[in-house]
C-alpha positions in Angstrom: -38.5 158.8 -16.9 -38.8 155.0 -16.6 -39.8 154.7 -20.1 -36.8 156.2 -21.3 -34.2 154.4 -19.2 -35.6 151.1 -20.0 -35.8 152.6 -23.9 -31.9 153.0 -23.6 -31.1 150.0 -22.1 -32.4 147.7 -24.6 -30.8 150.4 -27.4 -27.7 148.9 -25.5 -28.5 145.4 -25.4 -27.6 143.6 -28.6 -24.4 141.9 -28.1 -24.8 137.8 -29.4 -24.2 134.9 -27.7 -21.9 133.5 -30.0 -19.2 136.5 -29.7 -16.1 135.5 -31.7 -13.1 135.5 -28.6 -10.7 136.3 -31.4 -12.6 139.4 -31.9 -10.9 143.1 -30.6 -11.6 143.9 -26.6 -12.6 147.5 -26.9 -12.7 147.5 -23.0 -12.8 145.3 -19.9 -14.7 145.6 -16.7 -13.2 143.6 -13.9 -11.5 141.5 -16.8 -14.4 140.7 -18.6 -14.3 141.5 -22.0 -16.6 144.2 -24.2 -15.5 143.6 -27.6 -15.5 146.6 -30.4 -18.0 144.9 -32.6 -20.5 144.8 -30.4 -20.0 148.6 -29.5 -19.9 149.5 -33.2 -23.4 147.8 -33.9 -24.6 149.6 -30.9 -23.4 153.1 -32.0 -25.0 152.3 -35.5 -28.1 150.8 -34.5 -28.7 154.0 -32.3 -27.3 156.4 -34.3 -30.3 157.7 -36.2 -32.7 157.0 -33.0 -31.5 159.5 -30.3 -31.9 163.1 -30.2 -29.0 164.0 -27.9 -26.4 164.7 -29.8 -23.9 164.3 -27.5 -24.7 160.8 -28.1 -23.7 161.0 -31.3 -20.2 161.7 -30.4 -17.7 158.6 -29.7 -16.0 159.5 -26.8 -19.7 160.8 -25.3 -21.3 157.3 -26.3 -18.6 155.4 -25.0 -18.9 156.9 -21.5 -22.7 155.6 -22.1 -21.8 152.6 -23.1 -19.4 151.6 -19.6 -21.7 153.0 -17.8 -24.8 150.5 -18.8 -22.2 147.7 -19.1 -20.8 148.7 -15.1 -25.0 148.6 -14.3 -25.1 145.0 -16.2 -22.0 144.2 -13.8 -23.4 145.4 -10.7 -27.1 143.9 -11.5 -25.4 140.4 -11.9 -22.7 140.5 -9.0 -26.4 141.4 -7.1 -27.5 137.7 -8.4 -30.7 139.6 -10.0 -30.5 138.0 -12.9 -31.3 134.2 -11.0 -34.5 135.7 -8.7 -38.0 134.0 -9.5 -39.2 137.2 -11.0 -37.0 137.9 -13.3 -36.8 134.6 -15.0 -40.8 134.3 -15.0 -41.0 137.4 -16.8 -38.2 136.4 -19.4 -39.4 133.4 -20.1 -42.8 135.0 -20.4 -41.1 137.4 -23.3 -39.4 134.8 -24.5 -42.8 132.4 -25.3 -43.7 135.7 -26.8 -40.7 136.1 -29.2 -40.6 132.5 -29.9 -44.0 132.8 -31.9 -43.2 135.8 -33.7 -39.9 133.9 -35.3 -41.5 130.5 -35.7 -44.0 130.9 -38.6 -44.4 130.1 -42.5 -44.4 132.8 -44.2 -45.1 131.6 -47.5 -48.6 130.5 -45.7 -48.8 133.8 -43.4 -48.7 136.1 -46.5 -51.3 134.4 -48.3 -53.3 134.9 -45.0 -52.8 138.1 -44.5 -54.2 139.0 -48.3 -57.0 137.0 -47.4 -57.6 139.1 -44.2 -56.8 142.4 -45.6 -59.4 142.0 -48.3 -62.2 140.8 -45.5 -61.5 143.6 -42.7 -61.9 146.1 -46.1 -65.5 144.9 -46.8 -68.1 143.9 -44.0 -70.9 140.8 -44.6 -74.4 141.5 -43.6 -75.7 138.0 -42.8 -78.0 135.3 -40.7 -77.2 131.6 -39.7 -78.9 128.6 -38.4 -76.2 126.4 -36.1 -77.3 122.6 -35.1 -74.5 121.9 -32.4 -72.8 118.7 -32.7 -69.7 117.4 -30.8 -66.8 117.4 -32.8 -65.9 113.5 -32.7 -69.5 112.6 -33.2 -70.0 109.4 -34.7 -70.4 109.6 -38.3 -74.0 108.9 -38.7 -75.1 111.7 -36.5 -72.7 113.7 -38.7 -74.9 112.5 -41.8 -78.5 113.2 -39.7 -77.7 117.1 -38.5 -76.3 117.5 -42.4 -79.3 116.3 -44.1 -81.6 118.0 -41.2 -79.5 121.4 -42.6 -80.1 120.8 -46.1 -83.6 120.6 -45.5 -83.7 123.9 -43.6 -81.3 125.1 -46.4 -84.8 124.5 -48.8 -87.1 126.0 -47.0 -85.0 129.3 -46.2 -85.4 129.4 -49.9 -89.0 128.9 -50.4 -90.4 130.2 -47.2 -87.7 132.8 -46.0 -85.2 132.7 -42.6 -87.9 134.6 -40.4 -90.3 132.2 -41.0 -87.9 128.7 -40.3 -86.2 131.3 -37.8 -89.3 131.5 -35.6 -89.8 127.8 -36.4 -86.3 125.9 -35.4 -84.7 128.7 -32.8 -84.4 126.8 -29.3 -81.4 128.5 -28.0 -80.0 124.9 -27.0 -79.4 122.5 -30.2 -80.5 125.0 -32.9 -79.7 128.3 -33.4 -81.1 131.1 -36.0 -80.3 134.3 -35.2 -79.3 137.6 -37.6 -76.1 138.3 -37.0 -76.0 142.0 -38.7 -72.8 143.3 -40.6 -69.1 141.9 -39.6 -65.8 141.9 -41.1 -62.7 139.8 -40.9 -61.7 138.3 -37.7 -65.4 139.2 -35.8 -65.9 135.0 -36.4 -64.5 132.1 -36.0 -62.1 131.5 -39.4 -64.8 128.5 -41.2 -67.8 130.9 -40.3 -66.1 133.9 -41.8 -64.3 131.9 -44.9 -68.5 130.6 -45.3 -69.8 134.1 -45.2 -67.2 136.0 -47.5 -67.4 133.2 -49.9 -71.1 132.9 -50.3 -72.9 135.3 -53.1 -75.1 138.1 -51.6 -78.8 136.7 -51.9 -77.8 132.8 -51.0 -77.4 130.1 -48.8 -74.3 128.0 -48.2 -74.2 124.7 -48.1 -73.8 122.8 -44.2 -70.3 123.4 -42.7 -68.4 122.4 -39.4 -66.9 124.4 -37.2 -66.2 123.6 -33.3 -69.8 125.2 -32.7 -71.1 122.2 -35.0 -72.5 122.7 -38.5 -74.3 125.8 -40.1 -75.4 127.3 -43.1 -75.3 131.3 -43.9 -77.7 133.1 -45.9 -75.8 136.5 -47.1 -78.2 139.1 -47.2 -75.9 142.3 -48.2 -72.1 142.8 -48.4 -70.3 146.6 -48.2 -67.1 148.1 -48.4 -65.6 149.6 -45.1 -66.4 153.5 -43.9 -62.8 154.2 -43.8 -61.4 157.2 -41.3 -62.1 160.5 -40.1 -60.2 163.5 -39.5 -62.1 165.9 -37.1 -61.2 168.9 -35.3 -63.0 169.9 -32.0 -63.8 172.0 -29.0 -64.1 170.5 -26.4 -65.7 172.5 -22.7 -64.5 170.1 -19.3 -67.8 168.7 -17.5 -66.1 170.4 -14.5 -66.3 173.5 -15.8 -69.0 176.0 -14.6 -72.4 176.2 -16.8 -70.4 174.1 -19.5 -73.4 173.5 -21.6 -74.0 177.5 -21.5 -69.8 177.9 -22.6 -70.3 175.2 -25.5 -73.4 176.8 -26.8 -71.9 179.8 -26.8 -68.8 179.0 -28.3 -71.3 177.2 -31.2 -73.4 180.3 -31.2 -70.1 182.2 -32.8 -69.6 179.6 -35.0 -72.8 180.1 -37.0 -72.2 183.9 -36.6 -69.1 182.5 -39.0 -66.6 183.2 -36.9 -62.9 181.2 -37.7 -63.6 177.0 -35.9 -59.8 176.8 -35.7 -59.7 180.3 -33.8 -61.9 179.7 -31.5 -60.8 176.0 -31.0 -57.1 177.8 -30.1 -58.9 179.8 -27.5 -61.4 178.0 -25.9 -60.8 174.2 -26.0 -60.1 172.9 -23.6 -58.5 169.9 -24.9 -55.0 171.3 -24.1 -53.4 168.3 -26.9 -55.6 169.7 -29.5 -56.1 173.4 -28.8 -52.9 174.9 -30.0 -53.5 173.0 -33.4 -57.0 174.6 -34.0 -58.6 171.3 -32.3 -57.4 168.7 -35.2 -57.5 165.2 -33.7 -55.5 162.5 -35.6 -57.2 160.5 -38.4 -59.4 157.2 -36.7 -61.7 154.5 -37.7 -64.7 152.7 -36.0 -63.5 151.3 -32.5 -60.3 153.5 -31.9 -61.9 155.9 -30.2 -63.1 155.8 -26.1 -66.3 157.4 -26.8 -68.9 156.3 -29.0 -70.7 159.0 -28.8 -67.8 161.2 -30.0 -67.8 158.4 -33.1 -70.9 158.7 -34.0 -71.2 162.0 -34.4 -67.5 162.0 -36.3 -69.3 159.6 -39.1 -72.8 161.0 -39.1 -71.3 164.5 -40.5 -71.6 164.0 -44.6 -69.9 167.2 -45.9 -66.4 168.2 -45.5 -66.5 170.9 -44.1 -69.7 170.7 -41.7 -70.0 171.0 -37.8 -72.0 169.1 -35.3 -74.2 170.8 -32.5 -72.9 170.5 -29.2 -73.4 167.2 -27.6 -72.1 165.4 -24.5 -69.8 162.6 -23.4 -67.9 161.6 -20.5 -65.4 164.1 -21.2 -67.3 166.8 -21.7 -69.5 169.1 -24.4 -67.8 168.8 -27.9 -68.4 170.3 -31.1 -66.9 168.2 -34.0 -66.0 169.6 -37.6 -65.1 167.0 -40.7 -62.3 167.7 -42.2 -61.4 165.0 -44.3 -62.7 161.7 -45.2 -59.8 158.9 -45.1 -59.9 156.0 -47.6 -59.2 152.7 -46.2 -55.7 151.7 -45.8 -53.5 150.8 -48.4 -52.5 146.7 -47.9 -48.6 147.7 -47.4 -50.6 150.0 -44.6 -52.0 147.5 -42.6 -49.6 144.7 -43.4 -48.2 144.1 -40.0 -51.3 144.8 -37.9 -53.1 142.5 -39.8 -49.7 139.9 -39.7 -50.3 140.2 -36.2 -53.7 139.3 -36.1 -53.8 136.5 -38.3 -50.6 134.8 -35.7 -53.3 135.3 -32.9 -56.9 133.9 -34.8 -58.1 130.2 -35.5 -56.3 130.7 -38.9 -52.6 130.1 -37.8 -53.6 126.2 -37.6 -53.0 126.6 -41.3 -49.7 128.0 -40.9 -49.0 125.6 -37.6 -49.4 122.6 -40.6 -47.5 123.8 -42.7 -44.7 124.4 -40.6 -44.9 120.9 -38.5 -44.7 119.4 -42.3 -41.5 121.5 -43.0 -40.0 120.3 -39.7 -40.4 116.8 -40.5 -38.4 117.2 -43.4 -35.9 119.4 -41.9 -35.3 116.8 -38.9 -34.4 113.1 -38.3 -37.2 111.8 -36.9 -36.3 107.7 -36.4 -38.8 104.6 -34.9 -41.6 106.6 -35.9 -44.6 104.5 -35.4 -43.1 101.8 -33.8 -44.6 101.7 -30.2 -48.2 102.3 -31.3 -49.3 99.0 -31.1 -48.0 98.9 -28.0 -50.0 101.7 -26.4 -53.1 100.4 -28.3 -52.4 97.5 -26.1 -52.1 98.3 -22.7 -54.8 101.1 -23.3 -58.7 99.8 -21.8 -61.9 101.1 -21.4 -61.0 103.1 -18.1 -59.5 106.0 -20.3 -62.9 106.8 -21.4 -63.7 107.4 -17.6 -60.3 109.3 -16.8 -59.4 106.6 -14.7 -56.6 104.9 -16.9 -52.9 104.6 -15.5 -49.6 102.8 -17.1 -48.8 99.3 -15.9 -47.0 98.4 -13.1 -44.9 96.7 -16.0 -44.8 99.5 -18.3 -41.8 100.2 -20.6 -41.6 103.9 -19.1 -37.8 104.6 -20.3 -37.7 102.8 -23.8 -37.2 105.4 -26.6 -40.4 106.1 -28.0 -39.2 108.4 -31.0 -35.8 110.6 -31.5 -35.4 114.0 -33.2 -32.0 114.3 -34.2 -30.5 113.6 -31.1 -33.2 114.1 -28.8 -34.4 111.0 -26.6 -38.3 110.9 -26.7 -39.3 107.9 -24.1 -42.1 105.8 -23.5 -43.4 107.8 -20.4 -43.4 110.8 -22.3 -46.1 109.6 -24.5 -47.9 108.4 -21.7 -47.9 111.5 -19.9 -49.7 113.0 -22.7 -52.1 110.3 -23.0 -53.0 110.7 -19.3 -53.2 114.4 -19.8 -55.6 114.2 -22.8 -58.0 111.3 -21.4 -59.9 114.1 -19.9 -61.3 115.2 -22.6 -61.7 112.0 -25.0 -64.9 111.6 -26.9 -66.5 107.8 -26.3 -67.3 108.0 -30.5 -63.4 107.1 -30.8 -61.8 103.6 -30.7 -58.6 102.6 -28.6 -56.9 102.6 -31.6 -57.8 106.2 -33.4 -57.2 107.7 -29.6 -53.6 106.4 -29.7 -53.4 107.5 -33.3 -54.7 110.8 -33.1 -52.4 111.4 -30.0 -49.5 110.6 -31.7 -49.9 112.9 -34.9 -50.5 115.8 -31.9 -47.8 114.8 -29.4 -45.5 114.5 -33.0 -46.2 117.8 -34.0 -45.9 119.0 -30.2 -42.3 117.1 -30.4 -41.0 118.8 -33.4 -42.1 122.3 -32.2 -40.8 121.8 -28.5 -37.2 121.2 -30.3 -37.5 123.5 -32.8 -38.2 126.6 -30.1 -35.2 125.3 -27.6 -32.7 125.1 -30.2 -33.8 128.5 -32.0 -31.4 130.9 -30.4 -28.5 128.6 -31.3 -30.1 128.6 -35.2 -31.7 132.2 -35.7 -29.2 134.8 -34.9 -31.8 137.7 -35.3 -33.6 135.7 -32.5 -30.7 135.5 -30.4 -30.2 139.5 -30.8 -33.5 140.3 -29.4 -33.9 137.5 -26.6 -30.5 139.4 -25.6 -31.7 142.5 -25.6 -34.8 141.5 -23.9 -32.9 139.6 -20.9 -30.3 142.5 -20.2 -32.8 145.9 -20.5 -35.3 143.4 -18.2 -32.2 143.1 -15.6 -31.3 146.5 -15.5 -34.6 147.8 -15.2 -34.7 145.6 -12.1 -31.6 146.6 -11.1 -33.0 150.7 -11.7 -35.7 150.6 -9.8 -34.3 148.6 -6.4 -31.5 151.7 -7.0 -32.8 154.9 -8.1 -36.6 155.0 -8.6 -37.6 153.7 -5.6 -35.6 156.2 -3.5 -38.1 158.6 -3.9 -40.6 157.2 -2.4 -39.3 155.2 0.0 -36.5 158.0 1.7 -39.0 161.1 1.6 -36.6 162.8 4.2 -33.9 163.0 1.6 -36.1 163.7 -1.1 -36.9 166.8 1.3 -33.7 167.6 2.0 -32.7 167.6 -1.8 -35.8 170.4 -2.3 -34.1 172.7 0.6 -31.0 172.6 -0.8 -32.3 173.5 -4.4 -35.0 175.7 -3.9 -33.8 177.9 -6.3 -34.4 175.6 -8.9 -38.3 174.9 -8.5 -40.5 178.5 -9.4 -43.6 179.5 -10.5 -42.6 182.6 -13.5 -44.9 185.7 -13.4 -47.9 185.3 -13.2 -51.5 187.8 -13.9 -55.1 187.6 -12.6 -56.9 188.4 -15.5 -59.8 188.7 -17.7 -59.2 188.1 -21.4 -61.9 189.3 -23.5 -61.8 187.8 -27.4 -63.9 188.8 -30.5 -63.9 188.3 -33.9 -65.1 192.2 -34.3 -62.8 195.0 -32.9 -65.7 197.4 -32.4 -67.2 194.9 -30.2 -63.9 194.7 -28.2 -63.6 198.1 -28.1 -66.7 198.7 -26.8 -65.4 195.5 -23.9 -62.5 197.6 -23.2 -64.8 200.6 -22.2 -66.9 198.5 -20.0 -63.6 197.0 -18.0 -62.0 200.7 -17.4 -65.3 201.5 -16.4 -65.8 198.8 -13.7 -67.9 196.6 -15.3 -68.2 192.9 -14.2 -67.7 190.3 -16.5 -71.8 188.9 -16.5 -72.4 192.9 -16.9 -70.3 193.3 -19.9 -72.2 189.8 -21.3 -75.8 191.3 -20.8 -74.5 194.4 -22.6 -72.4 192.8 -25.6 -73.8 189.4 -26.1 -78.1 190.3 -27.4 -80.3 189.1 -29.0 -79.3 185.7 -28.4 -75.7 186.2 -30.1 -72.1 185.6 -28.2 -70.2 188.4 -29.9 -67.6 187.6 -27.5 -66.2 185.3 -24.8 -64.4 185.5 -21.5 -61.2 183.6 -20.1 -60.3 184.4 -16.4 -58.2 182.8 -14.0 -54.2 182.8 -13.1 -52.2 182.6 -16.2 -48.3 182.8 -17.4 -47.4 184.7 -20.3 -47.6 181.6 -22.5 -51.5 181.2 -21.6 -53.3 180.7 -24.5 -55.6 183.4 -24.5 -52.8 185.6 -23.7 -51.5 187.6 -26.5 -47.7 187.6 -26.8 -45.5 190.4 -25.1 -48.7 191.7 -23.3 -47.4 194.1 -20.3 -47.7 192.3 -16.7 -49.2 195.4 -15.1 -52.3 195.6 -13.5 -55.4 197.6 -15.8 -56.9 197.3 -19.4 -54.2 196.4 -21.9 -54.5 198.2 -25.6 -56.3 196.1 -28.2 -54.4 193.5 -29.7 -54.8 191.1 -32.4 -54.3 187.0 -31.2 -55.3 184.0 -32.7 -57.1 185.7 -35.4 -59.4 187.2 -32.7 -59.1 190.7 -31.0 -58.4 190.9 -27.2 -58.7 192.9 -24.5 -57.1 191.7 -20.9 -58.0 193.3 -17.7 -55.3 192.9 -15.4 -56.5 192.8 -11.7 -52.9 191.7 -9.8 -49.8 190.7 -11.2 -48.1 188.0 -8.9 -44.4 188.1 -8.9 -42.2 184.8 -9.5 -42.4 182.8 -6.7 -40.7 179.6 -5.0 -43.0 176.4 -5.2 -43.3 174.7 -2.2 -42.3 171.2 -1.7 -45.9 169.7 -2.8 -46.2 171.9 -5.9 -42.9 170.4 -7.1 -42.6 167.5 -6.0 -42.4 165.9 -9.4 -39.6 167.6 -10.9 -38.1 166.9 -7.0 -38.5 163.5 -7.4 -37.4 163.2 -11.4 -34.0 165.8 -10.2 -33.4 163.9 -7.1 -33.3 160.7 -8.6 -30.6 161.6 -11.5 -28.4 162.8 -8.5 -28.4 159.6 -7.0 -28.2 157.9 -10.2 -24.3 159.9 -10.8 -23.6 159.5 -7.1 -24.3 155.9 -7.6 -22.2 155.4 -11.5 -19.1 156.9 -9.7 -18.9 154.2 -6.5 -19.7 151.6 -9.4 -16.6 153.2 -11.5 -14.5 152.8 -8.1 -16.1 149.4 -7.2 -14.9 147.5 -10.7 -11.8 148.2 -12.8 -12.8 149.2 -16.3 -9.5 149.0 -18.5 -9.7 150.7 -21.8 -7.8 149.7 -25.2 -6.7 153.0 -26.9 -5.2 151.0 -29.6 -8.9 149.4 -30.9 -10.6 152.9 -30.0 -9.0 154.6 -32.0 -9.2 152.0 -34.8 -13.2 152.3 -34.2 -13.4 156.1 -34.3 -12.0 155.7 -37.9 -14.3 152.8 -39.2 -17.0 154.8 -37.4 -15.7 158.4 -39.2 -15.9 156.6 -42.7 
């Protein structure tokens, strides 16, 4: 329920910032305005998105649309909108947004080729790492390159297990097999190393923050793809499930129907009614390994597994198709998303710092470096440097545009980085090297606070962010916390509405199902006779065959093992044919409909008692704030809308 009221808020919340005042008012809500564009963007948005057609309908939608703008009203007159939590949480979202709209795509595009082609085809490989600190000086640089090089010839002439078992100290050097990966399993100069060396040879030494390597490629293969399976599954609580799975896979080799029997024994109620077909999936999607394993090791189309077990119960799996790997247009955006995340976006973080500092002013660039370099000494090495008691702290530094950036601000972030400052570098590469960063961190800093005034798309989504987060807020303070927290209304709600909350006619039964009638026929015999149900099994199911299977328990008509329009009366039914199986059901009682009591509905109680308060609670808000409507620009928006 929560999912869907917070779906249909943000369906609501698009309106921009910049709204025109010229614009049409379409309505006003204690005089504040709600102009007709925004509603017509809304209606359009949502048009081809909700299923209610009501909603669909002006007038209907309109009533919708006050209403969420009288719960924006209410949630701000509240002051939710200023409380710690909600403005952690947006600005949490908005970090979030800001990356997704602040990107090169040129750059991104190329990247995302790049990363479609390596998570399609996996590198079997080995490495030997000599760690190095990254600002070593530059002649240990040159020593643990030529020490790699070395290596590098006597990988070739002696083999890696040899000058594996030789160099491996698990502290400086490392050689270790690393098996088969694919895109993204490394960091991005290991993987761009891997994919670009020839199967059969060694790179040359390169860095990355690990220190430097080289990668012998020993084998390189394209991807498995997906599977597309069908099951049965028997519950681990079930009673002697082993015994039920077995038999089930007993009738399965006696070539009976998979998909019949899935229907009515599986008890994967999300699967069952659909023969047991799972959706396609590739390595990792799924929760069980062993489930995946078993999915990949079948061969033929076609093929079954023997029963095995996980932690969700006894399974039997059947191929049914084998799924090439995705198309690139397939896995585009998953892939897009990836690449924003991984070592890799430094490339795309360049190129757009570059862009920015031709898109901005920057002015006295440069200028107060020799200044820093001066006043800088060798405490910063031991994190014990601070400004003078003289220092320059409000002198501009640098300006974007019109942005101020002082002297202290650059000596914050010297402070800040001094912590980690390697004692290779000289005063003046620290200052420089912090400048090029705290420059790019400048231009990024005022290129995310001044993107909802420059990206309008950005604007639309922040908005629709900030109002479905405040009336969720607002939501749950006034409706779905009522049910838990004022149980004695909740209860009074059920008394009231009884009626409502039923269990439908209901049987005791046995259902008997085989793929022979002469085998059910015999079944039905048994049952008039008396027969128990492990009676009837000794008799039917010989010579180590399940010629047929039993369902009992308390069942609806719309049970699957029930065939449809079977008589609620209590006996042997007549044959009938179900799920391309013959049944017979033994009816022992037939329980009439019946009230639930207050614990056995209690969900739908809750779900039904919270919507009345929710229409209790729109009509005070209706009396509480004036909402004026302007017939004149409805009707001039039904017929732009009826075009």
């Amino acid at each position: 329920m929560r999912f869907f009221s917070i779906l249909f808020f943000l369906l609501f919340t698009i309106s921009f910032q910049a709204q025109n005042k010229n614009e049409d008012v379409l309505f006003t809500v204690d005089n504040d305005p709600v102009y007709a564009s925004e509603f017509i963007r809304v209606f359009n948005k949502n048009l081809d998105l909700v299923k209610d057609e009501s909603q669909k309908d002006i007038d209907a939608y309109l009533r919708l649309f006050v209403d969420y703008k009288l719960k924006l009203k209410e949630a701000k007159s509240l002051g939710l909108d200023t409380l710690p939590k909600y403005t952690r949480e947006l600005n949490n979202y908005k970090r979030q947004l800001t990356k997704s709209h602040l990107t090169d795509n040129k750059v991104t595009e190329a990247l995302v080729s790049e990363a479609y082609e390596r998570t399609t085809n996996e590198v079997q490989a080995s490495h030997i790492l000599i760690r190095l600190d990254e600002n070593a000086k530059p002649a240990d640089t040159l020593e643990v390159y030529n020490k790699l090089m070395k290596l590098r010839d006597r990988v070739v002439n002696e083999g890696f297990e040899k000058v594996q078992k030789d160099v491996h100290d698990g502290e400086t050097t490392f050689a270790e097999d690393l098996g088969y990966f694919s895109g993204f399993k490394m960091v991005y100069e290991f993987e761009n190393a891997a994919y670009n060396t020839p199967v059969g040879e060694i790179s040359k030494p390169f860095k990355s923050s690990f220190g430097y390597h080289i990668v012998l490629v020993h084998n390189k293969r394209k991807d498995r793809g997906k599977r597309k399976v069908a099951h049965i599954m028997v519950g681990l609580d079930k009673e002697d499930a082993e015994g039920r799975i077995q038999d089930i896979y007993k009738k399965i080799q006696q070539g009976e129907d998979f998909k019949s029997l899935a229907k009515q024994f599986s008890e994967d109620k999300s699967t069952a009614n659909n023969g047991g077909e799972l959706q396609p999936f590739s390595g990792g999607e799924l929760r069980s390994q062993e489930f995946e394993d078993a999915a990949f090791a079948i061969d033929k189309i076609g093929a079954y597994t023997k029963p095995f077990k996980t932690s969700f119960g006894w399974h039997i799996v059947k191929l049914l198709d084998k799924i090439a790997v995705p198309t690139f247009e397939e896995a585009k955006h998953t892939l897009e998303a990836k690449v924003k995340k991984d070592s890799r976006s430094k490339l795309i973080s360049t190129s757009r710092v570059n862009k920015l500092k031709e898109r901005y002013t920057i002015s006295n660039a440069d200028a107060g470096l020799a200044y820093f370099v001066s006043i800088l000494n060798e405490d910063f090495y031991k994190n014990q440097w601070k400004t003078p008691e003289d220092f320059s702290a409000d002198k501009t530094f640098f300006t974007i545009e019109n942005k101020v950036i002082t002297n202290a601000d650059f000596a914050n972030y010297l402070l800040k980085s001094q912590r980690r400052v390697s004692k290779n570098l000289s005063l003046n590469d620290i200052v420089q090297n912090a400048y090029k960063d705290f420059l790019e961190t400048s231009l990024l800093t005022y290129e995310e606070e001044n993107l909802e005034f420059e990206n309008e798309d950005y604007a639309h989504i922040l908005g629709e962010y900030r109002d479905g987060l405040l009336l969720f807020d607002l939501m749950e303070r006034k409706i779905w916390r009522a049910a838990s927290q004022d149980t004695i209304a909740v209860q009074e709600f059920y008394d009231a509405n009884k009626e409502n909350y039923f269990y439908n006619e209901r049987v005791e039964a046995v259902v008997a199902s085989s793929a022979k009638k002469k085998d059910i026929n015999k079944v039905a015999k048994l049952l008039k006779a008396g027969k128990t149900v492990e009676d009837i099994k000794k008799e039917v199911n010989t010579n180590n065959e399940v010629r047929v299977l039993f369902t009992s328990g308390t069942m609806e008509a719309n049970h699957q093992a029930l065939p449809e329009n079977l008589p609620f009366k209590k006996g042997v039914s007549k044959i009938y044919n179900h799920n391309d199986s013959f049944v017979v059901v033994k009816v022992a009682e037939v329980l009439p409909k019946s009230t639930m009591t207050y614990e056995e509905a209690k969900g739908r109680v809750d779900s039904d008692f919270q919507d009345e308060k929710e229409k209790k609670w729109l009509t005070s808000l209706a009396e509480k704030y004036v909402v004026s409507i302007n017939k004149d620009v409805l009707k001039a928006v039904k017929n732009q809308l009826n075009q």
